[in-house]
N, C-alpha and C positions, 0 to 999 in steps of 0.2 A: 621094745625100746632099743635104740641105734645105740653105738657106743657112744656118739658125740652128742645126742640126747642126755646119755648118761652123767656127762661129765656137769653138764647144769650151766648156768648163765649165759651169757653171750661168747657165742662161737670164733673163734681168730679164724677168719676163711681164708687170711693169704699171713703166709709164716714166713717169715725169710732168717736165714740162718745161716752166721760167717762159722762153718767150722773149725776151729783150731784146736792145735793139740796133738795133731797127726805124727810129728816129727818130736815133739816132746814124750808122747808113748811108750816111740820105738824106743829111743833113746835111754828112758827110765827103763829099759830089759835089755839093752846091748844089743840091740839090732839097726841094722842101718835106717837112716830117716825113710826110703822110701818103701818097705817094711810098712813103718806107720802109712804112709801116703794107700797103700792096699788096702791095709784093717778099712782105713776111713773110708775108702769106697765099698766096701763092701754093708758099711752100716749107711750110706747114702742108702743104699736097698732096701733094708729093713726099715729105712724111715719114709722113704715114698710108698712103698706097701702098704704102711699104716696111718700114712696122713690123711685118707678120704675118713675111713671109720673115728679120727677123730673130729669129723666136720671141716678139716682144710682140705680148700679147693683150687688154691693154689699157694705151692711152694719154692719157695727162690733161696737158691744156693751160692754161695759163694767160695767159688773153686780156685781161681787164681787170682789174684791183683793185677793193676798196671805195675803195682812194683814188689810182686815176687818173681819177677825178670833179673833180681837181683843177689838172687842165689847161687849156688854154685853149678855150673852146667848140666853137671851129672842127674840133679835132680828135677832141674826143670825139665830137661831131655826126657827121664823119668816120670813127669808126671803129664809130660804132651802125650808119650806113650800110652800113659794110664788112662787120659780125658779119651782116647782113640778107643780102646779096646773096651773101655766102658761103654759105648756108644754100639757098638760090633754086636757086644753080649748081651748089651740090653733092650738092643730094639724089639725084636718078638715080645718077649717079656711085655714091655709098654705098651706097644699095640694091643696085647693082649687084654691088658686091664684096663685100656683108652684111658692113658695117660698121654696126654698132650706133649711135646719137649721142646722149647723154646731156647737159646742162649743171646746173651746180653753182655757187650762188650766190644771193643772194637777186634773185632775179628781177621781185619786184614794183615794181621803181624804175625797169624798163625801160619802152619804148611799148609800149603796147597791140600795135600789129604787130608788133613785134619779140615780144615773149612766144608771140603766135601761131603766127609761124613756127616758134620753139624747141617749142610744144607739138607741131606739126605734125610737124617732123622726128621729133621723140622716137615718137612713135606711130607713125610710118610705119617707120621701123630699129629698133622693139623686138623682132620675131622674127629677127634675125641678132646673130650670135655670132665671127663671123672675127676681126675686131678691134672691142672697147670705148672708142671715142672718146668722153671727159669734154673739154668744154669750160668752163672755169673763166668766169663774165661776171657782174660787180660780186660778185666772190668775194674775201673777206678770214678770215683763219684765224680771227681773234679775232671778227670777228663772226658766223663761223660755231658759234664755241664758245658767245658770249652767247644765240644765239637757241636753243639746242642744251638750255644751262643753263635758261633762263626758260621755256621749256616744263616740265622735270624741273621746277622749283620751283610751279608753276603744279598741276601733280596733285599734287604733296605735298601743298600749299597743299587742294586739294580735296580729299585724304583715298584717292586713286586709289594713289598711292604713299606707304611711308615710305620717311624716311631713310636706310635699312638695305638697299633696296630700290637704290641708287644704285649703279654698278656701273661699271669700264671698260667693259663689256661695252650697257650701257644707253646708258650717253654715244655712245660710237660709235655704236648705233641711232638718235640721232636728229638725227647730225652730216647734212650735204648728199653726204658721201660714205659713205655707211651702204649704200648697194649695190656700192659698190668694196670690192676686195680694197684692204691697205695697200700705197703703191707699194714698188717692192725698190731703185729708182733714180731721182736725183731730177739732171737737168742742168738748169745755166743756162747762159747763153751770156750774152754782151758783156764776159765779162772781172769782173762783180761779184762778190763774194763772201759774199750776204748771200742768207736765205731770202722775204723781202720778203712775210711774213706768209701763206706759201703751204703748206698741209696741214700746219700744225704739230702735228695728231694724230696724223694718220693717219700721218705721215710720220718719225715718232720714234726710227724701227731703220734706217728709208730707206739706202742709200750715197749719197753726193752728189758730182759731177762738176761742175767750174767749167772753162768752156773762155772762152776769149779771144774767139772766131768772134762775130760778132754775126747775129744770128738769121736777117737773110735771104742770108748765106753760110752757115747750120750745112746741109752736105749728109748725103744718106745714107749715102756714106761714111766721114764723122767718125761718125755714130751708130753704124754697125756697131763701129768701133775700139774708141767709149767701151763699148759692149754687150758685146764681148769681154773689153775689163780688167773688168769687172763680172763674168764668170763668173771668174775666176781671184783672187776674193774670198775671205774667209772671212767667215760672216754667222753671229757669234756671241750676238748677242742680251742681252747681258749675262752668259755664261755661257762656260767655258772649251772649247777645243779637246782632244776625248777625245784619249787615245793612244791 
């Protein structure tokens, strides 16, 4: 029997997961926030290691906002640093267990290197399918929707589409997550309870799991926990439970 066999009910195949907490860690020990910003990366590890054995096949992360631009330089300087070098260290790794890497976001407000290495990665994990790692960086729902919108209006505008032509099904093609499935489960961690502008399309039917743990304590074993009350769900969709 698989571990994700194990756990019983219906499987969360695509998990998405706003980490927080990073900077509150450090802080409850006296160390500077980007201290936490390391723990947290280094448990991103531990949790894509062990998201196939519990039956997710893909996992979406959410690493920066469009508006944690509005920190203090040091740390976002700090944490461009850290999406780099994460990406550096962990490519063989990936490859290795054909783990896929995708990121979602508008990407052009990054460095020139940083954009690189995310092209790099992305090309080098595009033939494996074990697990679908999305990494969310200067990702925001709403301004995933406007650039989403202004494109649709841009061919109407041209005469390429009508109005008629507009569809759930269109919008979704030309969101940043238009190659993901929609996730089935959405955890935060630090105890908030708020969606903090994260897949608000895609993530519409989502279940959602608020845990206390702040991000560089959330281990594999809370995820198995939360991934099992998730199968013992009902995911009705707007629509009644037959008899």
């Amino acid at each position: 029997m698989t571990a994700a066999s194990a756990l019983g009910g219906r499987p969360a195949e695509h998990v998405a997961i706003i980490m927080d907490g990073n900077g509150r860690w450090a802080t409850n020990k006296g160390w500077p926030r980007l201290v936490g910003h390391r723990k947290g990366a280094e448990r991103v590890k531990e949790i894509v290691r062990c998201a196939p054995d519990l039956g997710i096949k893909w996992l979406t992360i959410y690493a920066f906002s469009t508006e944690n631009w509005k920190r203090s330089t040091e740390e976002v300087l700090g944490l461009m640093s850290l999406f780099a070098r994460y990406i550096e260290d962990q490519a063989d790794r990936l490859a290795a267990e054909s783990v896929r890497m995708r990121f979602i976001g508008d990407r052009s407000k990054l460095d020139n290197r940083l954009q690189k290495l995310m092209a790099g990665i992305e090309a080098r994990t595009s033939v494996y399918s074990r697990l679908n790692l999305t990494i969310a960086i200067n990702y925001g729902g709403r301004d995933e929707l406007r650039r989403a919108v202004a494109g649709i209006a841009a061919d109407v505008a041209a005469g390429h589409l009508a109005p008629s032509d507009v569809s759930e099904q269109l919008i979704s093609s030309r969101l940043d997550t238009a190659a993901l499935p929609d996730p089935d489960l959405v955890i935060r961690t630090s105890g908030e309870t708020r969606t903090s502008n994260f897949l608000p399309w895609a993530a519409a039917y989502a279940e959602y799991e608020f845990t206390p743990t702040l991000w560089p304590d959330f281990s594999p074993e809370e995820l198995a926990r939360i991934v099992s009350r998730f199968g013992n769900r009902e995911r009705r969709f707007g629509g009644v439970v037959s008899a």
